[in-house]
PDB file as gemmi writes it, atoms N, CA and C in Angstrom:
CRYST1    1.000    1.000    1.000  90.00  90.00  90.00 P 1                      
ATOM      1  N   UNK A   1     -83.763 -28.672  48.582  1.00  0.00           N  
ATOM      2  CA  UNK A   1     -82.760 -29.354  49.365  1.00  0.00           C  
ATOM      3  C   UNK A   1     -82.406 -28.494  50.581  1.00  0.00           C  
ATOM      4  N   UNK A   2     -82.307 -29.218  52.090  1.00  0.00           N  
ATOM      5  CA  UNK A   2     -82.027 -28.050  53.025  1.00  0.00           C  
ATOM      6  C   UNK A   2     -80.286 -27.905  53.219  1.00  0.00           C  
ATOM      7  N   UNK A   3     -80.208 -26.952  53.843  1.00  0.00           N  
ATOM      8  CA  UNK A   3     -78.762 -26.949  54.191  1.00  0.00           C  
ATOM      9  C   UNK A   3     -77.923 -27.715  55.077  1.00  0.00           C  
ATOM     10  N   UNK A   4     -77.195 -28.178  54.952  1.00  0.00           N  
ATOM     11  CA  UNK A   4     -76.423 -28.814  55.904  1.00  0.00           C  
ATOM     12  C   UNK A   4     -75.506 -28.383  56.669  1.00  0.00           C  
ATOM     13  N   UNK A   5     -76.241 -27.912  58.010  1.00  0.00           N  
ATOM     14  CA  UNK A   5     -75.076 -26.616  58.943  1.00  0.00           C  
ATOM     15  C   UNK A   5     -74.476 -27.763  59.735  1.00  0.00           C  
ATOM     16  N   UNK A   6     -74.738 -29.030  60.448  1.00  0.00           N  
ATOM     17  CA  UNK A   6     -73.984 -29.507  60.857  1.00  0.00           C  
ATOM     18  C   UNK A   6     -72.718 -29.798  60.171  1.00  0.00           C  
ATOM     19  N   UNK A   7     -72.345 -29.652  58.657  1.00  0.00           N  
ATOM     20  CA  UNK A   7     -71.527 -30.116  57.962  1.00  0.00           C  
ATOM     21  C   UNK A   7     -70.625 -28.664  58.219  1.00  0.00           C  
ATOM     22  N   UNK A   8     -71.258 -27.697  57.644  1.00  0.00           N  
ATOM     23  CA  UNK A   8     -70.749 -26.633  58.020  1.00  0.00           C  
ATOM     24  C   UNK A   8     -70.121 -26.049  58.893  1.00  0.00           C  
ATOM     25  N   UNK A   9     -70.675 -26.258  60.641  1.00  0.00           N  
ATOM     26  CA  UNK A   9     -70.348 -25.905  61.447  1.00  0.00           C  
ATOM     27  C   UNK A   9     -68.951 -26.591  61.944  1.00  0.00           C  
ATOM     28  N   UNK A  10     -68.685 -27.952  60.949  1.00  0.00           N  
ATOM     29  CA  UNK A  10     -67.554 -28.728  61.355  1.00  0.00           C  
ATOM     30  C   UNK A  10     -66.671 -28.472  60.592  1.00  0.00           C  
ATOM     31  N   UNK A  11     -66.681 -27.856  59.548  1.00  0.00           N  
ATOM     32  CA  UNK A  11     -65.816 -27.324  58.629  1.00  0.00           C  
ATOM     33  C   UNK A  11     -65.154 -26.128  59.158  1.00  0.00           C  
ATOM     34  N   UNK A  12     -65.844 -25.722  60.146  1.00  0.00           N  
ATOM     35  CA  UNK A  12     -65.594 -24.206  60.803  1.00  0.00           C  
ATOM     36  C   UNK A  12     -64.734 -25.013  61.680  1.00  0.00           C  
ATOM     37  N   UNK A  13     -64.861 -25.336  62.359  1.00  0.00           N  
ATOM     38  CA  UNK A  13     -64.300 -26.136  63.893  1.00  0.00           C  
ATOM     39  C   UNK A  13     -63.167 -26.805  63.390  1.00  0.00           C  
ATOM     40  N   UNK A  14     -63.330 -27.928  62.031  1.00  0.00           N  
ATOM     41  CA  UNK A  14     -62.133 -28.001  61.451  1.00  0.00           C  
ATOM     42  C   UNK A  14     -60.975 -27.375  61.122  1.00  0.00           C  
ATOM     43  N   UNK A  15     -61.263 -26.011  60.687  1.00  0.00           N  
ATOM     44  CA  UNK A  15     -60.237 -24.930  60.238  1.00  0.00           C  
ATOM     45  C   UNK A  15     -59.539 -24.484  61.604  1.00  0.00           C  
ATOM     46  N   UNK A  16     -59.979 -24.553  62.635  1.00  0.00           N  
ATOM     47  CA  UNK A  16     -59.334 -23.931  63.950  1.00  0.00           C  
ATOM     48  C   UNK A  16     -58.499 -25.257  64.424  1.00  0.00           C  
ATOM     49  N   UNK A  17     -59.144 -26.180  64.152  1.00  0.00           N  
ATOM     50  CA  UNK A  17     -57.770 -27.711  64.627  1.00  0.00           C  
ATOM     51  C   UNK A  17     -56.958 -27.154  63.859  1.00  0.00           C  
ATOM     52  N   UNK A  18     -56.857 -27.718  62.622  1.00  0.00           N  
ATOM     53  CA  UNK A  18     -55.918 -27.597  61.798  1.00  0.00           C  
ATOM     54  C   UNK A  18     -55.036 -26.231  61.729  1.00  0.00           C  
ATOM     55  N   UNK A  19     -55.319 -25.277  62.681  1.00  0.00           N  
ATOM     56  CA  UNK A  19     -54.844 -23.681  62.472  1.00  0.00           C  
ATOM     57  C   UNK A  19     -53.832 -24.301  63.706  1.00  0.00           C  
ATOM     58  N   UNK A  20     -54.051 -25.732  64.888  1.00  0.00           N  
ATOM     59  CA  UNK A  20     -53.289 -24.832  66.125  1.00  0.00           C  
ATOM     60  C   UNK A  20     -51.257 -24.893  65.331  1.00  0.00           C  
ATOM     61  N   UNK A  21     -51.136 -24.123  66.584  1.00  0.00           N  
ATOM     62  CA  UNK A  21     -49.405 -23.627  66.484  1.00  0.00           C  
ATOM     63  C   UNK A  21     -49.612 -22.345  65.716  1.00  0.00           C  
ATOM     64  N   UNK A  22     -50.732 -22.184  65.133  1.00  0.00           N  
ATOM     65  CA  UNK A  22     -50.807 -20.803  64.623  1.00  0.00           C  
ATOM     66  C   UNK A  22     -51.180 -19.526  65.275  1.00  0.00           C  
ATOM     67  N   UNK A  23     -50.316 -18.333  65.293  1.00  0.00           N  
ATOM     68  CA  UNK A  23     -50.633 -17.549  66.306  1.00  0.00           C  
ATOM     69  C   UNK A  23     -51.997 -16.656  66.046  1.00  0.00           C  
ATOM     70  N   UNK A  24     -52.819 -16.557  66.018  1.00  0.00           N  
ATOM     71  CA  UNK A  24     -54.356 -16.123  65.937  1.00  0.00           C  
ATOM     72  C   UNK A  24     -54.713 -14.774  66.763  1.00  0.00           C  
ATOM     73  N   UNK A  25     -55.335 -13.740  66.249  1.00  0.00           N  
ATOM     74  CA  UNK A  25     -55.221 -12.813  67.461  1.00  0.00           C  
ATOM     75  C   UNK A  25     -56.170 -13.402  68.247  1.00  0.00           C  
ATOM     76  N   UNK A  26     -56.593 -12.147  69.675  1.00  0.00           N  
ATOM     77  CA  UNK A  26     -57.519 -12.620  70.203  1.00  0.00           C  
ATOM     78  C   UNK A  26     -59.114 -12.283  69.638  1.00  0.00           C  
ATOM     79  N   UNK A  27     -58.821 -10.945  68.717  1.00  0.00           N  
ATOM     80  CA  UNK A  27     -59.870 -10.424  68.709  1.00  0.00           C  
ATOM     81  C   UNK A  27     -59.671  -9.848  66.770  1.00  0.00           C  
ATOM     82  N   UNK A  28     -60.689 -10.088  65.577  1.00  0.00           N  
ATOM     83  CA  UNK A  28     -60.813  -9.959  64.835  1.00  0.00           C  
ATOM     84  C   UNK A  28     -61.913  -9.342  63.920  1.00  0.00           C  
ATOM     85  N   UNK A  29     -61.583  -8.814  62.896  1.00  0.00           N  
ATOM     86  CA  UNK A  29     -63.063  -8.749  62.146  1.00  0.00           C  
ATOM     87  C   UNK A  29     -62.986 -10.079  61.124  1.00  0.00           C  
ATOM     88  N   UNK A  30     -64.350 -10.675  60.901  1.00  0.00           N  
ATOM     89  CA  UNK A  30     -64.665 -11.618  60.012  1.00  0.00           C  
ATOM     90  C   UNK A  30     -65.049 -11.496  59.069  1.00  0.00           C  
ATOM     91  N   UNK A  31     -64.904 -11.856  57.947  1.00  0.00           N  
ATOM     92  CA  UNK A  31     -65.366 -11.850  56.570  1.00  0.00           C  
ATOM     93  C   UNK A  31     -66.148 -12.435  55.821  1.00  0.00           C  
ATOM     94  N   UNK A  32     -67.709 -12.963  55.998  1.00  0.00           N  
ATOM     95  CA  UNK A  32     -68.105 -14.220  55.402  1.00  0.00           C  
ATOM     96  C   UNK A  32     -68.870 -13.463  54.311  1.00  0.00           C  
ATOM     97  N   UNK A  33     -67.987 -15.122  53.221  1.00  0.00           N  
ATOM     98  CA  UNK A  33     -68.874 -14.647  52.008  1.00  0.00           C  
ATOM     99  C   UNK A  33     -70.036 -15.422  51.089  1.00  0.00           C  
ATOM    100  N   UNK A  34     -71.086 -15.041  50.950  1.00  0.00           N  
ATOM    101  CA  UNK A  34     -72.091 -15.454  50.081  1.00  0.00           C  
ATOM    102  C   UNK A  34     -72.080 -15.126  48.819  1.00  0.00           C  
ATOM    103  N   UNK A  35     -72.858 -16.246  47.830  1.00  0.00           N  
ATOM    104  CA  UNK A  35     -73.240 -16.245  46.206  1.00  0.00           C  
ATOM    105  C   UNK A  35     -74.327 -16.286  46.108  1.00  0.00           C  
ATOM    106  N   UNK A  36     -74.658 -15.503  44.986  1.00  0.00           N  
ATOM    107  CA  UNK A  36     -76.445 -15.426  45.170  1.00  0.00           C  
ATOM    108  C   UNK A  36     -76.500 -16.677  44.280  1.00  0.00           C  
ATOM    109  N   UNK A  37     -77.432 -17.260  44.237  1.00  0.00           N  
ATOM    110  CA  UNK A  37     -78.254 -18.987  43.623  1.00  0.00           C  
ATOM    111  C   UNK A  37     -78.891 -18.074  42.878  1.00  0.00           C  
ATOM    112  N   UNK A  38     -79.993 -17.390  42.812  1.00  0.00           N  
ATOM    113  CA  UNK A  38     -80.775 -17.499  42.012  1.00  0.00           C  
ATOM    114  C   UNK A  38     -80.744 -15.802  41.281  1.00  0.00           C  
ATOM    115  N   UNK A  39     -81.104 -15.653  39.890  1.00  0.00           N  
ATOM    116  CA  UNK A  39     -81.047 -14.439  39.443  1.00  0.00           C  
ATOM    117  C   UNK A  39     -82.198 -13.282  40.121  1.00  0.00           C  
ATOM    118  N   UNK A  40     -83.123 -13.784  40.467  1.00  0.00           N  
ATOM    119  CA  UNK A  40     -84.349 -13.140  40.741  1.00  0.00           C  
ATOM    120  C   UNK A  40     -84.028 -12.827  42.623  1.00  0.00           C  
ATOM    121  N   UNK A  41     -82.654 -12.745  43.002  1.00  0.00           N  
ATOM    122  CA  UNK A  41     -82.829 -13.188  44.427  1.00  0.00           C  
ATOM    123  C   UNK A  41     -82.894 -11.415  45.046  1.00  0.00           C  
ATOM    124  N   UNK A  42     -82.820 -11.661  45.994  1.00  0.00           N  
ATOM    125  CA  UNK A  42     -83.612 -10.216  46.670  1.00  0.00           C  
ATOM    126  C   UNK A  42     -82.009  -9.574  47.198  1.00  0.00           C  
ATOM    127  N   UNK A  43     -81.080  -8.673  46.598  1.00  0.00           N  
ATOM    128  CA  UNK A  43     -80.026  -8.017  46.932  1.00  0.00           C  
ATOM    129  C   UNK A  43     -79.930  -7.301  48.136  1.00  0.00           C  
ATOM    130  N   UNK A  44     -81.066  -6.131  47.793  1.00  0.00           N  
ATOM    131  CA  UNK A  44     -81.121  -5.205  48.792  1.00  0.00           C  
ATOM    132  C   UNK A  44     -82.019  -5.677  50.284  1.00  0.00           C  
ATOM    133  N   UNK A  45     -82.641  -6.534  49.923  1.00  0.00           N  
ATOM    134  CA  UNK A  45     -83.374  -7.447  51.041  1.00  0.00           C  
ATOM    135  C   UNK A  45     -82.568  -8.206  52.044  1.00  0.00           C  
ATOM    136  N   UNK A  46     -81.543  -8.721  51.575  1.00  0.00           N  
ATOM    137  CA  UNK A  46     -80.564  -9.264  52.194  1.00  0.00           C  
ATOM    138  C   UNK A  46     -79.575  -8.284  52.708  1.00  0.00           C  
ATOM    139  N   UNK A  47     -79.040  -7.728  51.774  1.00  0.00           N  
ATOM    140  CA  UNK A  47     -78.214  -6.642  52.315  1.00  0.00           C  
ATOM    141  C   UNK A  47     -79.086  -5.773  53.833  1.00  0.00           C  
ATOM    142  N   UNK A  48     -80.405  -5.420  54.005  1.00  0.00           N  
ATOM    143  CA  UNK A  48     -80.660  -5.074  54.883  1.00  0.00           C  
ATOM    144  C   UNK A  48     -80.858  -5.706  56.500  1.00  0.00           C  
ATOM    145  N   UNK A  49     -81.467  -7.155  56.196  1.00  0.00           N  
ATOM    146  CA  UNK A  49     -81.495  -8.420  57.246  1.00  0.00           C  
ATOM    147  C   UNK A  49     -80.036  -8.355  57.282  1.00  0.00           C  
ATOM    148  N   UNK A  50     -79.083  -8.226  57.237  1.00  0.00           N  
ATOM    149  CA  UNK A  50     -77.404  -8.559  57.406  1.00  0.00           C  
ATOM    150  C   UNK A  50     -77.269  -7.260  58.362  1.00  0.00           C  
ATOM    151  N   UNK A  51     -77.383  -6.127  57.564  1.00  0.00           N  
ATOM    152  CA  UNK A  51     -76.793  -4.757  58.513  1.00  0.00           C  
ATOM    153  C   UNK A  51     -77.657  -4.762  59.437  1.00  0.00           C  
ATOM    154  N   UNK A  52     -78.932  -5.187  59.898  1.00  0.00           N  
ATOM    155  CA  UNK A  52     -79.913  -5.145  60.967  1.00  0.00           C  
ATOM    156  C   UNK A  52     -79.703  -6.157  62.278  1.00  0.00           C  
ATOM    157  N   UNK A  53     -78.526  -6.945  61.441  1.00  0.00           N  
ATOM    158  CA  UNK A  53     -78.284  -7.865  62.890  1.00  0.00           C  
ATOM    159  C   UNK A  53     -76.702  -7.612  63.239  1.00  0.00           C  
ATOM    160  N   UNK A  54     -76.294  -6.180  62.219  1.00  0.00           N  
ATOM    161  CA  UNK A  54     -75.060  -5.254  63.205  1.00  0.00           C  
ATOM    162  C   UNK A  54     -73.680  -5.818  62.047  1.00  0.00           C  
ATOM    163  N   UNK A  55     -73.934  -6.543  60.512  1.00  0.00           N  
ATOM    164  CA  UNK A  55     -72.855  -6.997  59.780  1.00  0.00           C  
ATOM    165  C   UNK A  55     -72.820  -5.846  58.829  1.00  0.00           C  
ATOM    166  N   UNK A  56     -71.543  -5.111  58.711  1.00  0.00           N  
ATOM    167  CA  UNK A  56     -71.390  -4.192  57.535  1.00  0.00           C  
ATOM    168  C   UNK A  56     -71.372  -5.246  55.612  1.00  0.00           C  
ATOM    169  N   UNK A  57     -71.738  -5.052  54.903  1.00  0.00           N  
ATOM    170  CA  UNK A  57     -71.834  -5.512  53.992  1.00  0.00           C  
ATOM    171  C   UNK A  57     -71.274  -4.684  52.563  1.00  0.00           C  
ATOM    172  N   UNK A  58     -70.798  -5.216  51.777  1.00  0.00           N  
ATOM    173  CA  UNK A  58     -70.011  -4.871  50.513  1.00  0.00           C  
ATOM    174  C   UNK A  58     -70.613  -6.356  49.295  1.00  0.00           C  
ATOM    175  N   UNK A  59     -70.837  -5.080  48.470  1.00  0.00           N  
ATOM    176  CA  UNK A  59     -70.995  -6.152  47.028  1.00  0.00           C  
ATOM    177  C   UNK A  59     -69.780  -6.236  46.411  1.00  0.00           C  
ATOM    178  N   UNK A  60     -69.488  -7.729  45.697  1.00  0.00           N  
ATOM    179  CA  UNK A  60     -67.877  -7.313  44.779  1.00  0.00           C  
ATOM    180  C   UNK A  60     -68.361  -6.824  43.947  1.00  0.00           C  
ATOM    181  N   UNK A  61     -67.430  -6.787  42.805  1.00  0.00           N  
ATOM    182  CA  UNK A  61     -67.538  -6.290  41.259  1.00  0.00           C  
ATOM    183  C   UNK A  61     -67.849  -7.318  40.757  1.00  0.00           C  
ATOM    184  N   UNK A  62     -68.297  -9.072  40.916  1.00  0.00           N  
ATOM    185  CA  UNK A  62     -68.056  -9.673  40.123  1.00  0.00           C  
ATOM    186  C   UNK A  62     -69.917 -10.068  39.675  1.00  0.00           C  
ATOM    187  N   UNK A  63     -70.148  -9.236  40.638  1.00  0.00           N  
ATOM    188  CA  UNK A  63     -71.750  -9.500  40.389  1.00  0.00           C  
ATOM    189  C   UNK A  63     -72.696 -10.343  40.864  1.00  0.00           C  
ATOM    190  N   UNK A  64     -71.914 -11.600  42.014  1.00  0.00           N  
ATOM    191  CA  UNK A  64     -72.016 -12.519  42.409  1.00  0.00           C  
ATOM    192  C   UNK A  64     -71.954 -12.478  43.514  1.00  0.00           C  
ATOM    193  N   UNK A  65     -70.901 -11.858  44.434  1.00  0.00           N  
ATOM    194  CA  UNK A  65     -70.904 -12.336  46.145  1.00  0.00           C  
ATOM    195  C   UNK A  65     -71.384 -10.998  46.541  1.00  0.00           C  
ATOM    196  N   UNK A  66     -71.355 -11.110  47.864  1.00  0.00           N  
ATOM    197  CA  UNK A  66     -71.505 -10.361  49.377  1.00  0.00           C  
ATOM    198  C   UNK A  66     -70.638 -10.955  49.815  1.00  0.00           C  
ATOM    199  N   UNK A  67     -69.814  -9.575  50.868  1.00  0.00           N  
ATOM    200  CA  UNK A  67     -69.154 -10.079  52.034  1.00  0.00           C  
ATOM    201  C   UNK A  67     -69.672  -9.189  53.373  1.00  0.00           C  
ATOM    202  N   UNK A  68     -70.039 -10.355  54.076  1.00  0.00           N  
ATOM    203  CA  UNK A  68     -70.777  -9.702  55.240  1.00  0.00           C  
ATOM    204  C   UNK A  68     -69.657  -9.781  56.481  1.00  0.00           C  
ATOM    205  N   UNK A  69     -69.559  -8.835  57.037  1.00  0.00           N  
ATOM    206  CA  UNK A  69     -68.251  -8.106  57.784  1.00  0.00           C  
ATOM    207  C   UNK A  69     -68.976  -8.260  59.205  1.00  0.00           C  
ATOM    208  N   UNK A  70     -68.468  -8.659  60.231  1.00  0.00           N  
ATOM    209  CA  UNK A  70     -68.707  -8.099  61.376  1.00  0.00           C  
ATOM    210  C   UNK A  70     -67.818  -8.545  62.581  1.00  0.00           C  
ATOM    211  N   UNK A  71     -67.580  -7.504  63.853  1.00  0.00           N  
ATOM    212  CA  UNK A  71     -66.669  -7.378  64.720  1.00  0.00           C  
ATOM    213  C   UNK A  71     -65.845  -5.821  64.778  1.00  0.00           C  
ATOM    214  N   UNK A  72     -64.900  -6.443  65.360  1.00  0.00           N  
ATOM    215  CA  UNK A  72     -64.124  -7.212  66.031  1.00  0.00           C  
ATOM    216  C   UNK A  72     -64.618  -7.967  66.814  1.00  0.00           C  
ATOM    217  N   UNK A  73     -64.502  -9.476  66.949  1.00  0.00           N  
ATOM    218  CA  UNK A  73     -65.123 -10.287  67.779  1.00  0.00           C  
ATOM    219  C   UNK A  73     -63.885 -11.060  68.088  1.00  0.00           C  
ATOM    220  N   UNK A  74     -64.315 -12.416  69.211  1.00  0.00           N  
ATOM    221  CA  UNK A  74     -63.342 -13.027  69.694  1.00  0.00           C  
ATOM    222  C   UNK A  74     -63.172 -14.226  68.487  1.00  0.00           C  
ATOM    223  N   UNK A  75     -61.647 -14.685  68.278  1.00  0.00           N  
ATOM    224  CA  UNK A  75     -61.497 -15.563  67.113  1.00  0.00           C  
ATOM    225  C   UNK A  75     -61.432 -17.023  67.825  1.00  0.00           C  
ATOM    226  N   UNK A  76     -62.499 -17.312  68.074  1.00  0.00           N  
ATOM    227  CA  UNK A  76     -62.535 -19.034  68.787  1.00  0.00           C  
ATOM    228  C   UNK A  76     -63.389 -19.717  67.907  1.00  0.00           C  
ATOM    229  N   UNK A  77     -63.377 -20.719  67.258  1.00  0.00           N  
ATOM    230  CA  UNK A  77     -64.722 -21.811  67.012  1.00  0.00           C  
ATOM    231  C   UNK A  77     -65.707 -21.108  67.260  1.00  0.00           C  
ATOM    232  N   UNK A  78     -66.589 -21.176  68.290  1.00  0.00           N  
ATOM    233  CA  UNK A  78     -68.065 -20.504  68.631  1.00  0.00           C  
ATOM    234  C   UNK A  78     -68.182 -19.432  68.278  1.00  0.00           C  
ATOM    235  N   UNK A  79     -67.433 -18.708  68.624  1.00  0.00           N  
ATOM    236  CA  UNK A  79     -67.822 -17.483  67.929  1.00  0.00           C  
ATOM    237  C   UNK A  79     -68.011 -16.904  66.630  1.00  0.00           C  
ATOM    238  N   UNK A  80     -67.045 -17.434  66.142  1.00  0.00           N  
ATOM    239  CA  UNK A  80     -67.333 -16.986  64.122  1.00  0.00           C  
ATOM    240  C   UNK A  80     -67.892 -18.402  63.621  1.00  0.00           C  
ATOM    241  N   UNK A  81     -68.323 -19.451  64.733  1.00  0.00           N  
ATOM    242  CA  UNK A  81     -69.735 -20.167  64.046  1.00  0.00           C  
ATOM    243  C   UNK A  81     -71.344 -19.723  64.390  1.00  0.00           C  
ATOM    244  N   UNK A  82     -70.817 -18.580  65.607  1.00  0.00           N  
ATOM    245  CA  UNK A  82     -72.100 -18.078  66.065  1.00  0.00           C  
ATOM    246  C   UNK A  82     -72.414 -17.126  64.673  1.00  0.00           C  
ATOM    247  N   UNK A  83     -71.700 -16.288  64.704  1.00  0.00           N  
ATOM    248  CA  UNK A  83     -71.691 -15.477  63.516  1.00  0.00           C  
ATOM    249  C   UNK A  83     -72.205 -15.935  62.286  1.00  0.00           C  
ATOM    250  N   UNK A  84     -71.244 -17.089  61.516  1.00  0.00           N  
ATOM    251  CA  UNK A  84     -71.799 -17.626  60.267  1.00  0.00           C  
ATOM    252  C   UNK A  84     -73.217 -17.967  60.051  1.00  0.00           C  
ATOM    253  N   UNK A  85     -73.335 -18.359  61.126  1.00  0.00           N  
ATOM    254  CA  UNK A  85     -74.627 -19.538  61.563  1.00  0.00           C  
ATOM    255  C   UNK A  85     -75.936 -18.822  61.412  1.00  0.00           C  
ATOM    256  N   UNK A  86     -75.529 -17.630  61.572  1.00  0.00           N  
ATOM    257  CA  UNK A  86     -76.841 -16.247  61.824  1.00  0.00           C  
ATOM    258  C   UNK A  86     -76.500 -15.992  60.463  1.00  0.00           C  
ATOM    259  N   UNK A  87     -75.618 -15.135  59.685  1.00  0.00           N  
ATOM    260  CA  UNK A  87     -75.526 -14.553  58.361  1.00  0.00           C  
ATOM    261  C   UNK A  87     -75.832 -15.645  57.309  1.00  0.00           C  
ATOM    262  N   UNK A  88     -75.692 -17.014  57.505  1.00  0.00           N  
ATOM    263  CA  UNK A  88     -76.313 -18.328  56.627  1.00  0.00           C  
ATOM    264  C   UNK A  88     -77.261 -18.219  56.432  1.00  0.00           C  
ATOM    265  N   UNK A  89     -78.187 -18.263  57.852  1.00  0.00           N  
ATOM    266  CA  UNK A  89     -79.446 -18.320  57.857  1.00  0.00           C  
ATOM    267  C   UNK A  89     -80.250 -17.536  56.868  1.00  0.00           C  
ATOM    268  N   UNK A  90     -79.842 -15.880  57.355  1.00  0.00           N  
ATOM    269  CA  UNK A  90     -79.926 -15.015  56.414  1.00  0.00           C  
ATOM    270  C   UNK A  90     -79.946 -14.636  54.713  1.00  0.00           C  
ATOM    271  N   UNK A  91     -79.106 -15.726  54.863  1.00  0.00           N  
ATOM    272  CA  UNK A  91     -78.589 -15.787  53.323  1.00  0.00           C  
ATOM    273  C   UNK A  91     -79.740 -16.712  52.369  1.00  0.00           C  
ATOM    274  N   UNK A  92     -79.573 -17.947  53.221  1.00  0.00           N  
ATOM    275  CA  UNK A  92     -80.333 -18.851  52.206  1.00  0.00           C  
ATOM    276  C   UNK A  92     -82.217 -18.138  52.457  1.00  0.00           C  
ATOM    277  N   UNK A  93     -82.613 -17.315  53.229  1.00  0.00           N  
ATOM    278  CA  UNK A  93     -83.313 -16.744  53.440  1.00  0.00           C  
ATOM    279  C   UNK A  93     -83.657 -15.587  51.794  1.00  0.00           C  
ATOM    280  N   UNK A  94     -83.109 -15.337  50.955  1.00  0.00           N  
ATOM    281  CA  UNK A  94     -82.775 -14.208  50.262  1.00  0.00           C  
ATOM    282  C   UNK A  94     -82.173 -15.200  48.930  1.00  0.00           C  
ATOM    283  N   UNK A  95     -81.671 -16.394  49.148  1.00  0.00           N  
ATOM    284  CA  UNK A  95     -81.370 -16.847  47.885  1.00  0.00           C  
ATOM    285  C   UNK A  95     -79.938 -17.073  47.558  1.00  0.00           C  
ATOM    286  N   UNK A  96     -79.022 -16.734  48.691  1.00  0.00           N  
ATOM    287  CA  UNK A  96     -77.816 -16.645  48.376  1.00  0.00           C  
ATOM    288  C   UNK A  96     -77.324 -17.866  49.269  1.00  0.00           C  
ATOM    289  N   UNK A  97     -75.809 -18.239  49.380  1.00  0.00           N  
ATOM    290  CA  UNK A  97     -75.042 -19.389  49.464  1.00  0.00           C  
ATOM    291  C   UNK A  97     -73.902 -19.005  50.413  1.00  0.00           C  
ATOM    292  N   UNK A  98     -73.502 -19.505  51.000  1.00  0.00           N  
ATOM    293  CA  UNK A  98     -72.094 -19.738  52.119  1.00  0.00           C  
ATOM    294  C   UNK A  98     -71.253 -19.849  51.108  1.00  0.00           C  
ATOM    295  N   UNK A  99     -70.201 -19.142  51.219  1.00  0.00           N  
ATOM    296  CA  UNK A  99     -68.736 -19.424  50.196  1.00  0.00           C  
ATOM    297  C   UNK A  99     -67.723 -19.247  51.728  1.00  0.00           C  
ATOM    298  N   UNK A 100     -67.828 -19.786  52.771  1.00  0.00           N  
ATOM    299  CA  UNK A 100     -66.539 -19.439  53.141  1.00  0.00           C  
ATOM    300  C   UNK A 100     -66.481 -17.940  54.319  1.00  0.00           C  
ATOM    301  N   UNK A 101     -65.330 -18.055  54.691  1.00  0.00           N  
ATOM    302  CA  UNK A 101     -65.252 -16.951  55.872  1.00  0.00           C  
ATOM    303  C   UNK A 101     -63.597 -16.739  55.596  1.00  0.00           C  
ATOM    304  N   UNK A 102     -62.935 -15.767  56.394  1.00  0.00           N  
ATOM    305  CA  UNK A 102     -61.732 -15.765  56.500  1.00  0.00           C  
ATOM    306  C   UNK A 102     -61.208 -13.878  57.436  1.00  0.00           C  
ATOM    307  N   UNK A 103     -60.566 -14.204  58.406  1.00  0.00           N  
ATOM    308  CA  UNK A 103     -59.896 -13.043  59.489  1.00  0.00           C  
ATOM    309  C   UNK A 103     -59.283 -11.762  58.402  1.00  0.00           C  
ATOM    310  N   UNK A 104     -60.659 -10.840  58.927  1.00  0.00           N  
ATOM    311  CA  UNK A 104     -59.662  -9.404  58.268  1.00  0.00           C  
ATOM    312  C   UNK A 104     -58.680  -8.808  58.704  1.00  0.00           C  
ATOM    313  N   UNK A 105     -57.278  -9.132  58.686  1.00  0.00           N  
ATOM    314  CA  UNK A 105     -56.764  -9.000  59.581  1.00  0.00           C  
ATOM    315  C   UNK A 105     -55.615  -7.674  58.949  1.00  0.00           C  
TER     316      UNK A 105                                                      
END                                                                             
């Protein structure tokens, strides 16, 4: 089944309507997080395609996600969909899943 980034990318764009009146900085680090799908999926493979396109990366404890870190960047729509859009790619590349993003603030 392929991914559906147009769905995605509106879910992103969605969250910034629904944010206005909210004061937002200008400039942030981002947090997006992936689930690996499959047991056999490539950890350290991914973890390296992520830090090679400049995202610091952390495994949780739960055995399950990545959070791929990068910025400070500007907090607009395009930009942390430019971002996602690249670390997705990445992801389903390696076996793992989009869970989401959210401002390290």
């Amino acid at each position: 089944m392929s991914h559906n980034y147009a769905a995605q990318r509106r879910e992103t764009f969605d969250t910034f309507r629904q944010s206005k009146g909210v004061k937002l900085p200008e400039r942030a680090v981002i947090d997006y997080a992936f689930f690996v799908e499959e047991e056999e999926a490539d950890w350290a493979g991914f973890e390296r395609a992520l830090k090679a396109k400049g995202f610091r990366v952390k495994r949780l404890k739960d055995g399950e996600t990545v959070i791929a870190s990068i910025g400070p960047v500007a907090v607009t729509g395009e930009e942390v969909w430019h971002w996602e859009e690249l670390a997705t790619r990445i992801a389903l590349a390696f076996d793992f899943y989009p869970d989401g993003w959210e401002l390290d603030l």
